[in-house]
C-alpha positions in Angstrom: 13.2 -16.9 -18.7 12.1 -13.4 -18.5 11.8 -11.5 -14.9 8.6 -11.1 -13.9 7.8 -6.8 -14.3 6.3 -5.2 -11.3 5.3 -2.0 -10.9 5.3 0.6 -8.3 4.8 3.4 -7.2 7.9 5.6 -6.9 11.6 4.7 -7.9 13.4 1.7 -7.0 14.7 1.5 -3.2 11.1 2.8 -2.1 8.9 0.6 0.3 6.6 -0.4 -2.7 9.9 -1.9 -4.0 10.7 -3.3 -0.6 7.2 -4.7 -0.8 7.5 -6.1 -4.1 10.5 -8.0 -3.3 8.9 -9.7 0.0 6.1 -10.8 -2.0 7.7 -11.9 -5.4 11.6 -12.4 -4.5 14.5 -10.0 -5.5 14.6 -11.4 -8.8 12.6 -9.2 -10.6 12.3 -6.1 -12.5 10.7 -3.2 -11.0 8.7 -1.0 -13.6 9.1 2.9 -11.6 6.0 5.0 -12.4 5.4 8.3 -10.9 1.6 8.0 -9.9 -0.6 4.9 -9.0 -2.4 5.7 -11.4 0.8 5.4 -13.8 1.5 1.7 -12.3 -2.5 1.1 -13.6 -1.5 2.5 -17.4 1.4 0.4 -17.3 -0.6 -3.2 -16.3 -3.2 -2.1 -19.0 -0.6 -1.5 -21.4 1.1 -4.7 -20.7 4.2 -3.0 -19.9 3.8 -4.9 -16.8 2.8 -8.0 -15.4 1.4 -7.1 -12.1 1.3 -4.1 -9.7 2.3 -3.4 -6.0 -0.1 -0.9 -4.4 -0.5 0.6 -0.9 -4.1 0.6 0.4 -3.4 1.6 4.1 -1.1 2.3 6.5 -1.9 1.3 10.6 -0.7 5.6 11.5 -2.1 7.3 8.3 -5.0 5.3 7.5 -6.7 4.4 4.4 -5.1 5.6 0.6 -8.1 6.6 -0.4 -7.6 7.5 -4.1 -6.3 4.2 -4.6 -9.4 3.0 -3.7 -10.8 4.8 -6.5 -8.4 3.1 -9.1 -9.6 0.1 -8.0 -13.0 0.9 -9.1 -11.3 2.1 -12.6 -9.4 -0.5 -13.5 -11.0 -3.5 -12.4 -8.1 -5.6 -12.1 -7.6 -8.8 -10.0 -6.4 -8.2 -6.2 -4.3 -11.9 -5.9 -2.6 -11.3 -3.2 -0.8 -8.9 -0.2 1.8 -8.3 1.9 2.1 -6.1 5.0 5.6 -4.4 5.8 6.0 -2.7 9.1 7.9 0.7 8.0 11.0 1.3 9.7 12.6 4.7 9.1 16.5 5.9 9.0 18.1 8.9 8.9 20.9 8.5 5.5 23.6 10.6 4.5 26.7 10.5 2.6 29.7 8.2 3.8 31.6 10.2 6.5 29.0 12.7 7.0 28.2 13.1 10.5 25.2 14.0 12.2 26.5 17.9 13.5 27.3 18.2 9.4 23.4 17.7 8.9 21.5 21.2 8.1 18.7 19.6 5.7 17.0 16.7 5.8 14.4 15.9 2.9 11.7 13.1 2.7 8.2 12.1 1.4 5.7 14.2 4.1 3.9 11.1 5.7 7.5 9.8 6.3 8.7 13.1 7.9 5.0 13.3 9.6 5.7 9.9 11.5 9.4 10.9 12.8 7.9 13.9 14.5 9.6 13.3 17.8 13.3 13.1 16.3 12.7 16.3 14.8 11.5 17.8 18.1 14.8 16.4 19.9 16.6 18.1 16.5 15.0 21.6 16.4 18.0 22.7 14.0 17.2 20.5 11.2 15.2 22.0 8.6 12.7 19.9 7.0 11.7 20.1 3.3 8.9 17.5 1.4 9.9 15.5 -1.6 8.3 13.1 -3.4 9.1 10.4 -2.3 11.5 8.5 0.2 13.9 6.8 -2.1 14.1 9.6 -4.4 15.3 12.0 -1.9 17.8 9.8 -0.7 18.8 9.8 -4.6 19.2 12.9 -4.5 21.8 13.2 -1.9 24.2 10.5 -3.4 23.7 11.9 -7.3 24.2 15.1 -6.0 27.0 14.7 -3.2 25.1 16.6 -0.8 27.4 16.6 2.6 24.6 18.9 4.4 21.7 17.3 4.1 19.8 13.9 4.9 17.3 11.9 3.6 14.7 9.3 5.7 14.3 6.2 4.0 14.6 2.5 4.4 17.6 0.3 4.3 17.0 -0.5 1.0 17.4 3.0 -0.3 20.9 3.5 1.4 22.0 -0.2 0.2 21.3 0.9 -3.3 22.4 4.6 -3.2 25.8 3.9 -1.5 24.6 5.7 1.9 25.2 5.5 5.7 22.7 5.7 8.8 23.2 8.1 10.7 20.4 7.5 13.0 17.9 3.8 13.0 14.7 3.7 13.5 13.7 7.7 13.8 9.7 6.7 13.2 8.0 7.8 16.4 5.6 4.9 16.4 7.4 1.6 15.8 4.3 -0.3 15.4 3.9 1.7 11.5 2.6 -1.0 9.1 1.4 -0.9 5.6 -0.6 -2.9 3.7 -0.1 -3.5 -0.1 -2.2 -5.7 -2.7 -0.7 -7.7 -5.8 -2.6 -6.6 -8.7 -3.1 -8.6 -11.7 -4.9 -7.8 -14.9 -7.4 -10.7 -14.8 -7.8 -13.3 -11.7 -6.5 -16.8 -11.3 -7.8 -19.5 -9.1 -5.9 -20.1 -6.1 -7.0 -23.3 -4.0 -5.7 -21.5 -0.6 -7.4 -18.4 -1.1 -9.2 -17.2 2.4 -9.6 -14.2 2.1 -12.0 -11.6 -0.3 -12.1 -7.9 -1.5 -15.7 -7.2 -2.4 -17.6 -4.0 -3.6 -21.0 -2.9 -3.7 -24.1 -0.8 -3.2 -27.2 -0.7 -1.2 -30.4 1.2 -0.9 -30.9 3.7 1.3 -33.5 1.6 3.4 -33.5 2.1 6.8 -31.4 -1.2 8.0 -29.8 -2.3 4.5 -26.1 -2.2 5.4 -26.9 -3.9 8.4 -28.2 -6.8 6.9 -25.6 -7.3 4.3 -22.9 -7.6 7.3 -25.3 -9.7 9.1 -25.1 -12.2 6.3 -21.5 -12.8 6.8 -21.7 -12.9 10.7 -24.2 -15.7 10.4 -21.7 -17.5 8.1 -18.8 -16.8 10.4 -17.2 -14.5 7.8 -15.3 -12.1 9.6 -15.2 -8.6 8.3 -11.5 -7.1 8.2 -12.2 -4.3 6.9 -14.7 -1.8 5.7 -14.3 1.1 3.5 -16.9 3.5 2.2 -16.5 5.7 -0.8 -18.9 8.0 -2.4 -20.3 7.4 -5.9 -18.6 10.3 -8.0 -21.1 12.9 -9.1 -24.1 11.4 -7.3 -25.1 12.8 -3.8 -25.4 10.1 -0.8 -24.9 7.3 -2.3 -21.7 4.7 -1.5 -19.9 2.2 -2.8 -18.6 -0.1 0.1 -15.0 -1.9 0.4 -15.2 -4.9 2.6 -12.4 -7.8 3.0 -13.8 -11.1 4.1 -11.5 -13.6 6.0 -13.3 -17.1 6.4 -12.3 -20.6 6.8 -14.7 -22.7 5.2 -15.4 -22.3 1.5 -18.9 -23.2 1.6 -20.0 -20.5 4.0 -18.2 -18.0 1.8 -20.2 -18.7 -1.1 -23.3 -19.1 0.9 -22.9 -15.4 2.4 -22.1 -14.4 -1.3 -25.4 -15.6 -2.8 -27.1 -14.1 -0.1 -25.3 -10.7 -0.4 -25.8 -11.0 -4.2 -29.5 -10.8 -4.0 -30.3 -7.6 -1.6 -26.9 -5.2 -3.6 -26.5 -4.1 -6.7 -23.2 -2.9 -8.6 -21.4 -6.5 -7.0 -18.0 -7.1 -7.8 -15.9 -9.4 -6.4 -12.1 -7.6 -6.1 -10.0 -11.0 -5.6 -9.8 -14.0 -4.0 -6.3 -14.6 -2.7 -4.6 -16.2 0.5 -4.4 -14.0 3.5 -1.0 -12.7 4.3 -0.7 -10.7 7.3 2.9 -11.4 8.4 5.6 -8.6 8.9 
């Protein structure tokens, strides 16, 4: 039986890969792009079968260009995982920390570790692309002066050591991915809903959308606006639903079908907040 192909964002050993194996298993193959947008080529091309995508993190907010691809593609959110990021400090076997000069990351990573750095004013920091690439880096390249922050995953896969656990200043860093699929499949658990859509710019219309789903007990998880490209003041709004009995789902639906326009409804999938 083949492996099921994911694709991510990044090389293998990154969080999206960490991500991908907490929803899907370890048993798969991961399909490294360098973009988001590259992961949504390779799902349209069918040279994979789904995609693992970061949407927001609990420090840096909302990824808001992925948002964007969302409206592109069109493909089916089934599902999501949260992972709560914890950040090391990697180096070579037997390098110590008073051998460290360098040390190299993606920026949000380094961003989030500010207080290590502050406590280590000699290291200097340099942006890379990404987490698991600069902790590539060090073991292709045997660099003995320089470290990398990144997961455990990254040093279990690149032969490295950590030097220092848990570096991130906040350890309450979580990030939230969703499963993409080209079309959707029904899923009798699903309790949860990504939506898009528009309103007018009556005075009160937003407001009564939302109020649709409060009288349905719908609660709202999330909202996200993003402006409609090339057309001033007007929004397209990102809203996840959470609700518990079908029938008021569908009910707040219909309503909210009637009073937008440009509807769509993202995915249906089972909620899956655990860390």
């Amino acid at each position: 039986m083949n492996k099921q192909r994911i694709a991510i964002q990044g090389i293998r050993g990154s969080f999206h890969e960490e991500a991908a194996f907490k929803h899907f298993g370890e048993d798969i193959e991961t399909v490294e792009c360098d973009s988001f947008k590259a992961t949504c080529e390779a799902l349209k091309h069918k040279k994979a079968d789904y995609v693992v995508m970061a949407i927001e993190n609990s420090i840096a907010g909302s990824l808001l260009p992925n948002y964007n691809l969302l409206q592109e593609y069109r493909f089916a959110i089934i599902g999501e995982t949260y992972l709560n990021i914890q950040l090391h400090l990697l180096a070579l076997p037997g390098v110590k920390l008073e051998d460290i000069k360098f040390v190299e990351s993606h920026p949000i990573a380094l961003r989030q570790c500010g207080d290590f750095f502050d406590e280590h004013p000699h290291l200097k920091v340099s942006e890379g692309m990404d987490t698991a690439a600069c902790a590539k880096k060090i073991a292709d390249n045997k660099l003995t002066n320089t470290a990398a922050v990144a997961n455990n995953l990254a040093a279990k896969l690149y032969g490295l050591e950590i030097l220092d656990r848990r570096i991130e200043t906040n350890k309450k860093n979580y990030t939230r991915f969703l499963i993409l699929a080209p079309v959707a499949t029904e899923n009798p658990k699903a309790n949860k809903a990504s939506i898009s859509f528009q309103t007018d710019n009556s005075i009160g219309s937003l407001a009564k959308i939302l109020n649709y789903f409060a009288e349905n007990n719908i609660n709202l998880s999330k909202i996200q606006s993003m402006p409609v490209l090339g057309r001033r003041n007007e929004y397209i709004f990102h809203v996840d639903l959470e609700w518990k009995t079908l029938a008021e789902y569908e009910k707040a639906i219909r309503k909210t079908l009637k009073r937008t326009v440009n509807f769509n409804i993202l995915g249906e999938y089972e909620k899956n907040d655990k860390v």
